[in-house]
VMD Tcl script that builds the backbone (N, CA, C; Angstrom):
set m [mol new atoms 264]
animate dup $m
set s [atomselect $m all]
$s set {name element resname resid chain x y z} {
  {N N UNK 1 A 85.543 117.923 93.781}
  {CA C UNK 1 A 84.882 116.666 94.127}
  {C C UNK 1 A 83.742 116.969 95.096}
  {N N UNK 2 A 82.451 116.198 94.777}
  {CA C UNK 2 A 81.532 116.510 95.831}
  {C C UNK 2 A 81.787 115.647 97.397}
  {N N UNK 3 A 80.760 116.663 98.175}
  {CA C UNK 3 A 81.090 116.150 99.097}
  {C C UNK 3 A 79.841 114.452 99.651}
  {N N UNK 4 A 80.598 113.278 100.556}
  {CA C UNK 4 A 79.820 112.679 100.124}
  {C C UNK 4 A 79.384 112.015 101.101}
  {N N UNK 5 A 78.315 111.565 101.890}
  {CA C UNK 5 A 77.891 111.548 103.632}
  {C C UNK 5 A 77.133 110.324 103.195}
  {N N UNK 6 A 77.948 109.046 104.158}
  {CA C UNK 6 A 76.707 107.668 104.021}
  {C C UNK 6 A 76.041 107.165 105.391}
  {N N UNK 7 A 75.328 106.815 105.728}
  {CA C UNK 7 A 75.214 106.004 107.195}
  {C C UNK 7 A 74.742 104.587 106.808}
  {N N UNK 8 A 75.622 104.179 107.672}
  {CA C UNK 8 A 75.657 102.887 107.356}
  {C C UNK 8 A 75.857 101.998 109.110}
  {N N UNK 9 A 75.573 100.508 109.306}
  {CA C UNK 9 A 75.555 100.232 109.788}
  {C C UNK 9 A 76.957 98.905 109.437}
  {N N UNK 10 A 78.055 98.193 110.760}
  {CA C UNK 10 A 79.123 97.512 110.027}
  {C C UNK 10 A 77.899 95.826 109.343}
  {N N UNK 11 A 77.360 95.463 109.501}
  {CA C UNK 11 A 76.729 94.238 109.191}
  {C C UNK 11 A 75.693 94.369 107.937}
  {N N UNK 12 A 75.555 95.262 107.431}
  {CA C UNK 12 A 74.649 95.395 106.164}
  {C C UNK 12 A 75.415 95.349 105.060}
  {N N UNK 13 A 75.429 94.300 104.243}
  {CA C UNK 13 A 75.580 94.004 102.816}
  {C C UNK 13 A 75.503 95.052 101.809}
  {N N UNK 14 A 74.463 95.997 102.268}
  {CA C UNK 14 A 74.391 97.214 101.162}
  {C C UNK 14 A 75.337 97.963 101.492}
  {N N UNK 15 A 75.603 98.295 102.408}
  {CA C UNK 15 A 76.580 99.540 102.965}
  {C C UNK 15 A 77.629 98.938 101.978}
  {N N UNK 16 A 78.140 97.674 102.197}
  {CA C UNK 16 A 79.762 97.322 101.635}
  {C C UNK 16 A 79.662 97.580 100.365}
  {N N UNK 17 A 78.713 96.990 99.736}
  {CA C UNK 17 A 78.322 97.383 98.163}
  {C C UNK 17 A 78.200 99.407 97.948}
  {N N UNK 18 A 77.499 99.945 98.371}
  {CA C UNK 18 A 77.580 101.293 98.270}
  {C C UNK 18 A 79.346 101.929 98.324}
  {N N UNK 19 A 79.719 101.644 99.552}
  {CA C UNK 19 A 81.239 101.969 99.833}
  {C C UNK 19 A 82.245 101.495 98.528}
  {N N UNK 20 A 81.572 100.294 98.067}
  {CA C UNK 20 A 83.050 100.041 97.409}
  {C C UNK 20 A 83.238 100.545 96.415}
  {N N UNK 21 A 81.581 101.104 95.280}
  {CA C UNK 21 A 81.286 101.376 94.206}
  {C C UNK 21 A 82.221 102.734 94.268}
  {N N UNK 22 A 81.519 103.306 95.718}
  {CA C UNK 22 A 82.766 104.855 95.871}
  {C C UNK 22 A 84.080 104.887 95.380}
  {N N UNK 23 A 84.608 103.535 96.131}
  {CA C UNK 23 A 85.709 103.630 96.757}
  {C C UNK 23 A 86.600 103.325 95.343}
  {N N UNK 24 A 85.812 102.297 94.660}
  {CA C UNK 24 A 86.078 102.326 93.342}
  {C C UNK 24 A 86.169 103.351 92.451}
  {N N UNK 25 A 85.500 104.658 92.562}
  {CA C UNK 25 A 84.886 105.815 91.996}
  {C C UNK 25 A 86.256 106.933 92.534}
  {N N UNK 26 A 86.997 106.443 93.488}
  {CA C UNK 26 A 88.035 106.931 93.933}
  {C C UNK 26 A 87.580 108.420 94.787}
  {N N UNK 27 A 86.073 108.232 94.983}
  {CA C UNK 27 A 85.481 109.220 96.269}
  {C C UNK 27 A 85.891 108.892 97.653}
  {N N UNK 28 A 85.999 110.106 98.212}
  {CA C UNK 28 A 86.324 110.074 99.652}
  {C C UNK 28 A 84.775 110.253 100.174}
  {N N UNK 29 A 84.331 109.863 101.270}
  {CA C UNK 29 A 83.099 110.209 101.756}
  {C C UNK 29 A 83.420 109.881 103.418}
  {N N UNK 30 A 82.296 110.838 104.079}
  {CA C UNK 30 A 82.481 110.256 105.314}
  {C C UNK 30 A 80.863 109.485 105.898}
  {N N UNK 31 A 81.418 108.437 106.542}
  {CA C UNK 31 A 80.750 107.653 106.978}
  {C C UNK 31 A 80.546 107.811 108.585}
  {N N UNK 32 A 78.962 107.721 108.831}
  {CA C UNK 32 A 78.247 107.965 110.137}
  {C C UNK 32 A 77.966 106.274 110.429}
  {N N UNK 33 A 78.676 105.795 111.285}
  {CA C UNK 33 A 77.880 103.897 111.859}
  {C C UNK 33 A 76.738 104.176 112.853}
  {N N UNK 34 A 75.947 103.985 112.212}
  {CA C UNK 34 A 74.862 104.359 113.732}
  {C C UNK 34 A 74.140 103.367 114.107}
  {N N UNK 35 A 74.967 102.389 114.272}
  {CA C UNK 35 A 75.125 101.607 115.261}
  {C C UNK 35 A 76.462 101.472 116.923}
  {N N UNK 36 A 77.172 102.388 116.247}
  {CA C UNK 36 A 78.142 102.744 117.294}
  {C C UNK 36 A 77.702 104.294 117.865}
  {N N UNK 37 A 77.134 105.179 116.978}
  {CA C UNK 37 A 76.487 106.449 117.419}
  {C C UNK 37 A 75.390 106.512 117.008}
  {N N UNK 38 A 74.340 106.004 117.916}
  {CA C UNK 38 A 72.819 105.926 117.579}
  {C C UNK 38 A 72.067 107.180 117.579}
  {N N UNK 39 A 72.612 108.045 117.980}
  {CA C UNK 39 A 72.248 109.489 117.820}
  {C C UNK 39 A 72.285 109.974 115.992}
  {N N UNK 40 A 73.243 109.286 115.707}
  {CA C UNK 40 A 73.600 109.447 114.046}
  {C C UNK 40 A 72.004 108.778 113.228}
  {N N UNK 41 A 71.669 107.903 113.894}
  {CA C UNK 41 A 70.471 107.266 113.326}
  {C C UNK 41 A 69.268 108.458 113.342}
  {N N UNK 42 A 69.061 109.350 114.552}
  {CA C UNK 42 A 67.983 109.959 114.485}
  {C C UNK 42 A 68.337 111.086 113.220}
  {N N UNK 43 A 69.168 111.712 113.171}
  {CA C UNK 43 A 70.087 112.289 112.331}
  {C C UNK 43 A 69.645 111.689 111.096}
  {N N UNK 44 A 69.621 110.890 110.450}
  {CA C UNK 44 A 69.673 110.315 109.518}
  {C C UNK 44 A 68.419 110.316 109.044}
  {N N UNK 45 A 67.422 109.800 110.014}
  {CA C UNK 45 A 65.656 110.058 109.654}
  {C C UNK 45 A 65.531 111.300 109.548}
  {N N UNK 46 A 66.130 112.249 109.823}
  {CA C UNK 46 A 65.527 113.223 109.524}
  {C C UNK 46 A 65.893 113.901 108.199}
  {N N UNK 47 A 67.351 113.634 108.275}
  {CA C UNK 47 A 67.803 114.073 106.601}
  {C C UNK 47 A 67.113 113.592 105.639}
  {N N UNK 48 A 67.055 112.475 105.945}
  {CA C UNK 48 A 66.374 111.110 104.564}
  {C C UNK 48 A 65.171 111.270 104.744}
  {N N UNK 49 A 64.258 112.051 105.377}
  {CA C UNK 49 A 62.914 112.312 104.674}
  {C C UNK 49 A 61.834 110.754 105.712}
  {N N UNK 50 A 62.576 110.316 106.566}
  {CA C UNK 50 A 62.202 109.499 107.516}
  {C C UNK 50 A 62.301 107.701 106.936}
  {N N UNK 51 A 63.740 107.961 105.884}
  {CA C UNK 51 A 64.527 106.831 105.260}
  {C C UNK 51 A 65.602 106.017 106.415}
  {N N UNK 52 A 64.833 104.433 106.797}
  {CA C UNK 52 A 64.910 104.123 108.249}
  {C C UNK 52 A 66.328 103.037 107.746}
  {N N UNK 53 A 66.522 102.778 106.496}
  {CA C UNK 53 A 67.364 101.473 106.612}
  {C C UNK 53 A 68.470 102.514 106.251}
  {N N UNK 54 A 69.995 101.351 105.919}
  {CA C UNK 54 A 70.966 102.538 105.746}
  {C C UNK 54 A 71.320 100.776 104.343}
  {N N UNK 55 A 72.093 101.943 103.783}
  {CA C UNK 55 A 72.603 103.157 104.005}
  {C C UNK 55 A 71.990 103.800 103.248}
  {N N UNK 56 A 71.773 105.204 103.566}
  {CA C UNK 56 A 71.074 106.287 103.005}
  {C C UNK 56 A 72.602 107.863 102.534}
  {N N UNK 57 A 72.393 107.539 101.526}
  {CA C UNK 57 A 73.919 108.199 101.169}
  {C C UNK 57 A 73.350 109.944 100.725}
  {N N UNK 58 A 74.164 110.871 100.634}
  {CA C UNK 58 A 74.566 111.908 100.763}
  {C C UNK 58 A 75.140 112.511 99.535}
  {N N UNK 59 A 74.886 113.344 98.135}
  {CA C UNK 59 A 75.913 114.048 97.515}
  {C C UNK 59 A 75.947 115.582 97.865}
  {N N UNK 60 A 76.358 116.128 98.475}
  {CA C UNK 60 A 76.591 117.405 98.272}
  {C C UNK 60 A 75.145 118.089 98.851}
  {N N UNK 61 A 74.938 117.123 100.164}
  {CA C UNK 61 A 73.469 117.141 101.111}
  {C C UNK 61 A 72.410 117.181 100.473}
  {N N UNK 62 A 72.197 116.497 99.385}
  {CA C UNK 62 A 71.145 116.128 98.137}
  {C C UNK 62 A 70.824 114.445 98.597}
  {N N UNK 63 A 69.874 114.159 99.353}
  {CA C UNK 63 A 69.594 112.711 99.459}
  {C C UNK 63 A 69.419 112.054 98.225}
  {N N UNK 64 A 70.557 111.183 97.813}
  {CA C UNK 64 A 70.456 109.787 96.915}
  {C C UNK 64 A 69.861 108.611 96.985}
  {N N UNK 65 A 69.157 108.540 98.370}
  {CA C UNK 65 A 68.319 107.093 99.084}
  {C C UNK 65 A 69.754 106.065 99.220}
  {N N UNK 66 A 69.386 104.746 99.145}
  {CA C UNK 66 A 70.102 103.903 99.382}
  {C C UNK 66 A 71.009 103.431 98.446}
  {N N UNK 67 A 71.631 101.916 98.801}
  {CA C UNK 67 A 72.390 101.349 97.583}
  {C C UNK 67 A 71.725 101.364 96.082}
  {N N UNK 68 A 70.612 100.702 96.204}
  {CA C UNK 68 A 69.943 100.406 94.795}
  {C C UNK 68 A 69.829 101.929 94.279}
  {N N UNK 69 A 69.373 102.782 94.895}
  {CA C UNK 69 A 69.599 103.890 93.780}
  {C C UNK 69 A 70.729 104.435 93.679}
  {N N UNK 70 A 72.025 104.282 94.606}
  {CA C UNK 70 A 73.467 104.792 93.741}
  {C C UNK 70 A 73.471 104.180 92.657}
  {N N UNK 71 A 72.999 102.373 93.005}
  {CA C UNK 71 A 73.481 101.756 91.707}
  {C C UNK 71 A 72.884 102.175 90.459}
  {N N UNK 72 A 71.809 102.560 90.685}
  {CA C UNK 72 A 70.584 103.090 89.437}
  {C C UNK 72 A 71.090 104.211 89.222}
  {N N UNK 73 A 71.685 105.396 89.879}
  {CA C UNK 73 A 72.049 106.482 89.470}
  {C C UNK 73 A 73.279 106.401 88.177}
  {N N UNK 74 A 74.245 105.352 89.147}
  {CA C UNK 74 A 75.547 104.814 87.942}
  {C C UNK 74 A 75.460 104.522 86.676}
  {N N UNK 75 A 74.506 103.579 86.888}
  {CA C UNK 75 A 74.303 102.403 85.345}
  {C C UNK 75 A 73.406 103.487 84.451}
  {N N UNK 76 A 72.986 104.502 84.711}
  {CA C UNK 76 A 72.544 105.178 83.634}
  {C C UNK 76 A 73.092 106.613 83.804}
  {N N UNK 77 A 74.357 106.513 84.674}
  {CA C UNK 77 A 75.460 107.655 83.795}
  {C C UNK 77 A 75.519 108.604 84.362}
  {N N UNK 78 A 74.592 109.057 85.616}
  {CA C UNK 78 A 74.384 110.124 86.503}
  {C C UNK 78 A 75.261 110.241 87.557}
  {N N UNK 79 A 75.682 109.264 87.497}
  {CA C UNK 79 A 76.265 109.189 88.994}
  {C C UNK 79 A 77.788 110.292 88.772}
  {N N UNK 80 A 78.682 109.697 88.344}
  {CA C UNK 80 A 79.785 110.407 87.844}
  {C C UNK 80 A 79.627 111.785 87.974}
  {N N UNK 81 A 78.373 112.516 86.816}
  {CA C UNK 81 A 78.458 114.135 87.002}
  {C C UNK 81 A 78.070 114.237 88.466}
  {N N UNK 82 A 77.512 113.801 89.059}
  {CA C UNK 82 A 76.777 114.454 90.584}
  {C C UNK 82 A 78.115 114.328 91.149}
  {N N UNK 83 A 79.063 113.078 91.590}
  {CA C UNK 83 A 80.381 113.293 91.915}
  {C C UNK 83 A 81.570 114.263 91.729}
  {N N UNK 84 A 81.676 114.468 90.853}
  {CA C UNK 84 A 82.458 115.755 89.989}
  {C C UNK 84 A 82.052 116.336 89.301}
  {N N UNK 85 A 80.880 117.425 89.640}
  {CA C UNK 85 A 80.182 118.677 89.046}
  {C C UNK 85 A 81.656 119.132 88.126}
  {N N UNK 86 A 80.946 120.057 87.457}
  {CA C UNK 86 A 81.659 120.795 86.570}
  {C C UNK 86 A 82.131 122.316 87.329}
  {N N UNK 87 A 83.016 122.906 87.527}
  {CA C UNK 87 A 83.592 124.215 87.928}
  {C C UNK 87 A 82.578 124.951 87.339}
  {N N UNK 88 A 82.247 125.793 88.961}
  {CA C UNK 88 A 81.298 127.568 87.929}
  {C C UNK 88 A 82.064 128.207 87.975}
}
mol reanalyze $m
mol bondsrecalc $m
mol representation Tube
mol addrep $m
């Protein structure tokens, strides 16, 4: 299973939507609130290419951008292999 890194803030609508699609997906991921560790926020601009809203999600330290593109990654079928690569 890949590994899977979101930051998210608790009051954003996207975050819950991103999380659940996971959670549905039966991925474990760990989640940065950077709003409780605002240090996680600078962290975050810098991974994400200076991607300021959250959540800005994580596969396998491959930036996915936000909700709308997990969801775009899903609905056309990508999402799944990036989650569970295939064994080399």
């Amino acid at each position: 299973m890949a590994k899977v890194e979101i930051y998210t803030s608790p009051f954003c609508g996207f975050c819950w939507r991103a999380k659940a699609l996971l959670k549905d997906k039966g991925v474990d991921f760990e989640e940065f609130d950077v709003m409780l560790h605002p240090r996680r926020r600078a962290e975050m601009l810098e991974r994400a290419n200076g991607g300021h809203t959250v959540p800005q999600i994580f596969i396998d330290d491959e930036h996915v951008g936000g909700c709308d593109d997990l969801l775009a990654l899903d609905a056309r079928g990508r999402l799944d292999p990036m989650l569970d690569p295939p064994a080399a």
